[in-house]
N, C-alpha and C positions, 0 to 999 in steps of 0.2 A: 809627780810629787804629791803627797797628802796633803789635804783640806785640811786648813789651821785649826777647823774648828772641829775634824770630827771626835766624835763620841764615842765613850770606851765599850758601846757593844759594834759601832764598826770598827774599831780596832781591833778587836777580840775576835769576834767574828769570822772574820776574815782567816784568822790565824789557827784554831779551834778545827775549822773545817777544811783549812787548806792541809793537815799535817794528820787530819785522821783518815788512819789506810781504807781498814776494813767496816765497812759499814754497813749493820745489820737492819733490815726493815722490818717492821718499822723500831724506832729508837729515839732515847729522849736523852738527854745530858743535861744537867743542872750545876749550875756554878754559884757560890756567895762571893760579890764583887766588896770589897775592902778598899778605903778611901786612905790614904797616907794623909794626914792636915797634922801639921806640928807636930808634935813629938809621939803622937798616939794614933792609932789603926782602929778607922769605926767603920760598921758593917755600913755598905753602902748603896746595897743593891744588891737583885736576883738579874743571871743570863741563864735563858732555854734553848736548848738548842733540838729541833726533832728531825727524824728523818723518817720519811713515810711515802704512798706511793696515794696522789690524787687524781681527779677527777682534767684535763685539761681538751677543752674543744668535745671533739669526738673521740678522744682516747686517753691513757692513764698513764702518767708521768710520773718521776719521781719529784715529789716535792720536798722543800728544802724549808724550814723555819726558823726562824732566829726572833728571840724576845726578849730586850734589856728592861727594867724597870728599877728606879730609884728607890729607895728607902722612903715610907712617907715620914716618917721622922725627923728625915732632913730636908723635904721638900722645900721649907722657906730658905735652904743654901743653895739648894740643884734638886729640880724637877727633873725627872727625863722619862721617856719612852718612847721603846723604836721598838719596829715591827719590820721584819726582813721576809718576804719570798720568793721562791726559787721555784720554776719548775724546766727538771732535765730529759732531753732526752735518753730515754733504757737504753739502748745501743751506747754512744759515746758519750752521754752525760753533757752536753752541750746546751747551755741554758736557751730554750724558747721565749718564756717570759718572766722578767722580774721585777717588784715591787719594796718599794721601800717608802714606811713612816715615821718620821722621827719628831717626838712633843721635846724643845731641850729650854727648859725656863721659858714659855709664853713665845718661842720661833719653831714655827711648824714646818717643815719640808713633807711633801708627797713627791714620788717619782716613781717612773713604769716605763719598763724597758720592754720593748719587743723586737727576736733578732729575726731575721732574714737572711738563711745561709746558701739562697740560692743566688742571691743578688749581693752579700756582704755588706748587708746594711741595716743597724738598728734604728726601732724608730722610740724617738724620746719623747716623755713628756713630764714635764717640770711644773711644779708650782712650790713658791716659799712664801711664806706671811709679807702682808704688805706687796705680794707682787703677782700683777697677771700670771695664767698659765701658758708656758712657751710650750711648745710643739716643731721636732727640726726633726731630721734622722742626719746619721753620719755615718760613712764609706769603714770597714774597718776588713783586716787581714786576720783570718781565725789561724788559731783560736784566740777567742776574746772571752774571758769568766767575767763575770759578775763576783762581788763579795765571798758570796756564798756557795756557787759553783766553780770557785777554785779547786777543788776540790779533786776535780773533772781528772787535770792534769796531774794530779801526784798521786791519786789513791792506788793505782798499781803500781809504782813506780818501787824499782830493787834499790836501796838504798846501801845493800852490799858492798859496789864497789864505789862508793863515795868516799872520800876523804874529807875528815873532818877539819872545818873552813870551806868548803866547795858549797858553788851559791847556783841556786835555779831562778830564772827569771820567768815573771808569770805577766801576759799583757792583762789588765782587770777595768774595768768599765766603773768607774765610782762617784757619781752627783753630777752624770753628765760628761763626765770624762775621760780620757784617756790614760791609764798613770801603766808606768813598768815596775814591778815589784820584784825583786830581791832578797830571796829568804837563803841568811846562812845556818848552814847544817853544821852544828860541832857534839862529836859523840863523848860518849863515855863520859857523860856528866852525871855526878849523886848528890840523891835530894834523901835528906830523914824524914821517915814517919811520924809521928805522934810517939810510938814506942823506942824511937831509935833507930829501929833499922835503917840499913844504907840500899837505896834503890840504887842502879844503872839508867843511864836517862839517857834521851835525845834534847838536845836543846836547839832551837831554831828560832833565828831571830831577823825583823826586817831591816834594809838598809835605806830608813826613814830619812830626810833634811832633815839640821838642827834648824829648829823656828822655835820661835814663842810658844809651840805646843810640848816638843819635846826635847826630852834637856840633849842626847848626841842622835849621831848615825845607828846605830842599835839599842835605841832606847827599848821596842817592844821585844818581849821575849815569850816563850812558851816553853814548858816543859813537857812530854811525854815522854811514855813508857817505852823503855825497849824492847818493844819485840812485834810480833804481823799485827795488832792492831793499833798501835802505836796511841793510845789514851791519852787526854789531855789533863794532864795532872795540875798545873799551876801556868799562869799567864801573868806576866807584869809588862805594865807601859811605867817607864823614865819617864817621868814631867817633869816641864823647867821650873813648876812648882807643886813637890811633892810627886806620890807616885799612886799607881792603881793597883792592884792584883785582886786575879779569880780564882779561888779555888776551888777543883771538883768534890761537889757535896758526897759522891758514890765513894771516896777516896778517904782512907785513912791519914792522909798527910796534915799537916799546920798551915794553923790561918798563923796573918802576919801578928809578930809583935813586936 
């Protein structure tokens, strides 16, 4: 199940890279995050999303980055920033090691994941504000992605003979933990542009808890393009108060109003 408290670039994130097919090295994606507060939509934030090939040990991996950043304008309501990295192996894209920092109002998280796929064991380590750094490893059954090497498992996947409502289960590693994810796929969904026109869309959405973070069972949603590279056109989280959306800066479509 998801952490009550995560943050709209793990949420996004997650979703952003899990449902993008084709990806080109290196590549950057930029998103304006939009805050729902009462009756009005105020810009809220930048997410970055790159994809590149770095430096890892003695050899060059495909690296993975994700960067959310608050609005400073709003900062006296919600600070935030998160810093995600991913490095996969070329062959099956199976994450080696990953890194994640998140600033969210004055509670800082660090954590650093390293897998072991000869042994099937990640080794963790944690630290949050206020609290020593733990250090454990734990036993797991690949494949195991991380946030952002979701990715791993759907990026060749023929989505041809899927039937709209049919769900893929992903096992994901997230703040130290074990969660199963649930993305439903329903086609032939249209989004308007700015001009009007009527896009053909995919829509995929996770089968989240209702808790205090989000208002049902499909609160998060994504939109993408139909077709081999499947773009991430717009992303909304349901919250049990108000809501989130991102949209791609590259894209002609409507911020919210």
């Amino acid at each position: 199940m998801f952490n009550k408290t995560a943050s709209f670039l793990t949420i996004f994130l997650l979703f952003v890279t899990a449902v993008y097919a084709q990806i080109k090295i290196p590549e950057q994606l930029d998103f304006t995050v939009y805050y729902h507060l009462g009756p009005v939509w105020i810009k809220g934030g930048k997410l970055t999303l790159k994809t590149d090939r770095g430096p890892y040990k003695n050899d060059t991996l495909i690296k993975l980055t994700g960067t959310g950043v608050s609005a400073k304008r709003w900062s006296w309501i919600f600070d935030i920033k998160e810093e995600y990295e991913s490095w996969c192996i070329n062959k099956d894209f199976w994450t080696l090691k990953s890194k994640k920092y998140a600033y969210e109002n004055g509670f800082e998280v660090n954590n650093s994941y390293d897998f072991d796929y000869n042994n099937n064991i990640v080794s963790i380590k944690t630290k949050t504000s206020g609290k020593p750094e733990t250090n454990f490893t734990m036993y797991f059954e690949p494949p195991l992605y991380d946030a952002q090497s979701a990715v791993n498992y759907l990026r060749h996947m023929d989505f041809g003979n899927f039937q709209s409502g049919d769900t893929i289960s992903l096992n994901i590693l997230l703040d130290g933990e074990f969660e199963k994810m649930n993305i439903v796929i329903y086609k032939n969904q249209n989004l308007k542009d700015k001009a009007g026109n009527v896009y053909k869309t995919l829509l995929f959405t996770a089968i989240v808890p209702k808790n205090t973070l989000f208002s049902s069972e499909e609160a998060v949603k994504v939109w993408t393009t139909d077709d081999e590279k499947r773009i991430p056109i717009k992303i909304k989280a349901d919250l049990f108060v108000g809501s989130i959306e991102a949209i791609n800066d590259s894209l002609n479509f409507k911020k919210p109003e």
